[in-house]
DRENTORVO-995772 format. One line per field, with one value per residue (C-alpha): x, y, z; residue number from 1; chain; residue in one letter. Coordinates in steps of 0.1 Angstrom, whole numbers, plus 2048, in hexadecimal, padded with zeros to 3 digits. Each point is the difference from the previous one (the first is absolute). Last residue first. Layout:
east X;...;
north Y;...;
up Z;...;
resi NUM;...;
chain A;...;
resn A;...;
END
This chain:
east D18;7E7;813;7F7;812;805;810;808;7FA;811;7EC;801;7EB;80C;822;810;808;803;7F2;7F3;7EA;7D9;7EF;7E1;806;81F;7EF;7E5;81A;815;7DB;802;822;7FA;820;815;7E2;7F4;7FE;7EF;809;7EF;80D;7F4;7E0;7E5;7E7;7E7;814;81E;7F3;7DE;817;812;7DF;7F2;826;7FD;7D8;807;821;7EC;7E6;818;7EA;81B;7F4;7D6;7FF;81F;7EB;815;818;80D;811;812;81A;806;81E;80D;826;813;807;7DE;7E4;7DE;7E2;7E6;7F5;7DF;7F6;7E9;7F2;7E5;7E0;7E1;7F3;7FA;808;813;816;804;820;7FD;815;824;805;809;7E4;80E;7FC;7EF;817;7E2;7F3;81A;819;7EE;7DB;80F;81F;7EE;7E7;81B;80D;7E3;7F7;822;81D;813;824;815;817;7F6;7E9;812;7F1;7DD;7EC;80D;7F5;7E2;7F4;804;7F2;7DD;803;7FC;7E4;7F0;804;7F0;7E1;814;807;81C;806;7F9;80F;7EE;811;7FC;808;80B;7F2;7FD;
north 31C;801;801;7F0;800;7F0;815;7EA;816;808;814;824;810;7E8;7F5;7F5;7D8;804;7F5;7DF;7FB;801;7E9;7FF;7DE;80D;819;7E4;7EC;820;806;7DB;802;81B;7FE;81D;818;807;823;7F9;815;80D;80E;809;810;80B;800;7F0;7E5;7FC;808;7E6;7E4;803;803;7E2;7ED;808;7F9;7DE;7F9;80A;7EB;7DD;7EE;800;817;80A;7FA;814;823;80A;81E;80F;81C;805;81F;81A;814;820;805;80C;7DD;7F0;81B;7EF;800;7EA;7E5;7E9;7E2;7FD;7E2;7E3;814;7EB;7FE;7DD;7F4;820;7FE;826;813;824;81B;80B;822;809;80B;825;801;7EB;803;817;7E1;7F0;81A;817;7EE;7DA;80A;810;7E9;7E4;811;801;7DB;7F7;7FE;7E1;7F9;7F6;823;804;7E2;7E1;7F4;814;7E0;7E9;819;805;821;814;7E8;800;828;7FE;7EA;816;821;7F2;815;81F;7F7;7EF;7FE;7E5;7DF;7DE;7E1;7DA;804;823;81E;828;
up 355;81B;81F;81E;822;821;81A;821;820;820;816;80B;7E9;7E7;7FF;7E0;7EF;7DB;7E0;808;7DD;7FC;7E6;80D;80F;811;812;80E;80D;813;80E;810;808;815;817;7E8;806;7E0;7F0;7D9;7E3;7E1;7E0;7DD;814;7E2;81B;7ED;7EF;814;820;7FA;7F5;823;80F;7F8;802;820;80B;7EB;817;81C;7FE;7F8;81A;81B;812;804;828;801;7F8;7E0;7F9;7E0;7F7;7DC;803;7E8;806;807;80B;81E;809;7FD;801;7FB;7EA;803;7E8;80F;812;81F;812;801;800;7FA;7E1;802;7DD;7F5;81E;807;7FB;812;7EC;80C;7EB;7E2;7E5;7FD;825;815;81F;813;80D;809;812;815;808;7FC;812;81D;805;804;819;813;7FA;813;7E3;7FD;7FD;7E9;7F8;7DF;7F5;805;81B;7F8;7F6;81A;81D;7F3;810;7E4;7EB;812;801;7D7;804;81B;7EC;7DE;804;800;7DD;7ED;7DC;7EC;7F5;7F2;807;7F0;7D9;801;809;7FE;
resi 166;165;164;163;162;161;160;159;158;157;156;155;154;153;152;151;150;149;148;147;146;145;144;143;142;141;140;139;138;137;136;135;134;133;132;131;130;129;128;127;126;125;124;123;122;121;120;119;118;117;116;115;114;113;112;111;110;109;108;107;106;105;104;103;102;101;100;99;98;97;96;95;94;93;92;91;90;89;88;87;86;85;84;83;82;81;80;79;78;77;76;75;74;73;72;71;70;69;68;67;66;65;64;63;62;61;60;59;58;57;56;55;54;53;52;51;50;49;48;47;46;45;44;43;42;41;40;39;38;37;36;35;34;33;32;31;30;29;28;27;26;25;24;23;22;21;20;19;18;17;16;15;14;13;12;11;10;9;8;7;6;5;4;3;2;1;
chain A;A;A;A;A;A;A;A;A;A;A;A;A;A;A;A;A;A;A;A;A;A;A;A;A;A;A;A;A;A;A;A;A;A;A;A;A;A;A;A;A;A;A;A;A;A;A;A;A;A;A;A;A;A;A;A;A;A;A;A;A;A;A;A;A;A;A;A;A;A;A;A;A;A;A;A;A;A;A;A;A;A;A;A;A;A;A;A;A;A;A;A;A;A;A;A;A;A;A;A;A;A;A;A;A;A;A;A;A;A;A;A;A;A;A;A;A;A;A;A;A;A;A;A;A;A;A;A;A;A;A;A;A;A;A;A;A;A;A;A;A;A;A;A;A;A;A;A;A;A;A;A;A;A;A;A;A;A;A;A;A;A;A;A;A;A;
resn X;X;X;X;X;X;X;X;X;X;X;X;X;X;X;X;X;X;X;X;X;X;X;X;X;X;X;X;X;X;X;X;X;X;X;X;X;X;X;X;X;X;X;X;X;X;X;X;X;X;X;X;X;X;X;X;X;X;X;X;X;X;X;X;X;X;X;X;X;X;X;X;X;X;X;X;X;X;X;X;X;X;X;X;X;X;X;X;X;X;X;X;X;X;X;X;X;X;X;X;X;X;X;X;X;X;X;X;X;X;X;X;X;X;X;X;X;X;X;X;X;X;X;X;X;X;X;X;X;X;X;X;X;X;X;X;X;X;X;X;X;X;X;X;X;X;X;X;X;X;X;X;X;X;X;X;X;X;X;X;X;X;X;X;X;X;
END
């Protein structure tokens, strides 16, 4: 799984310490659920009960790596959530900051976007943004993505972004 610049695979135990690192950026997790940062233990336990065993029917959040360096530079993937009482398909992504601003997650998005359509067979996909993220509200609306409705989401409010294929 790639595009032009990224390559994407699952991640492994041996990706612990990258996966901490965002975690514990502050920036990074601001507008990740509740904004705040997990100490490395906490971390451990998410990667261990929720990340790695999320790979399910090829969803999941897999690693992103710069193709050029292939160093790690985030994570990118469709998981499924419950949004109002109802199942959806939402496209994740998250980038260390030193690798913003370079248009990476808008190719990691549109990546997997492509991928849920075609592999998946997903006719509809959603993105939960924060209603202060522009950045992730830029990146929605590059792939096409609508404001469909403004919800909460486990306790915070959220703008619903959505694709249809049609």
């Amino acid at each position: 799984m790639e595009t032009e610049r990224l390559q994407f695979r699952c991640y492994t135990n041996d990706d612990f310490p990258f996966f901490a690192s965002l975690w514990a950026d502050q920036d990074v997790v601001q507008f990740i659920g509740k904004g705040v940062t997990r100490s490395t233990e906490e971390a451990q336990k998410s990667f261990q009960e929720w990340l790695l065993p999320g790979y399910r029917e090829g969803r999941g959040l897999y690693l992103i790596l710069q193709k050029e360096t292939e160093q790690p530079i985030g994570h990118a993937g469709v998981v499924q959530q419950a949004i109002d009482g109802k199942k959806e398909f939402e496209i994740g992504y998250w980038l260390a900051k030193e690798y913003w601003g370079n248009g990476y997650a808008t190719e990691a998005a549109a990546f997997f976007k492509n991928y849920a359509y075609q592999k998946l067979h997903l006719n509809r996909l959603v993105c939960l943004i924060q209603q202060q993220n522009e950045r992730s509200v830029n990146v929605a609306l590059k792939l096409g993505m609508k404001h469909e409705k403004n919800t909460t989401f486990n306790t915070i409010p959220v703008n619903v972004y959505a694709w249809t294929s049609d």
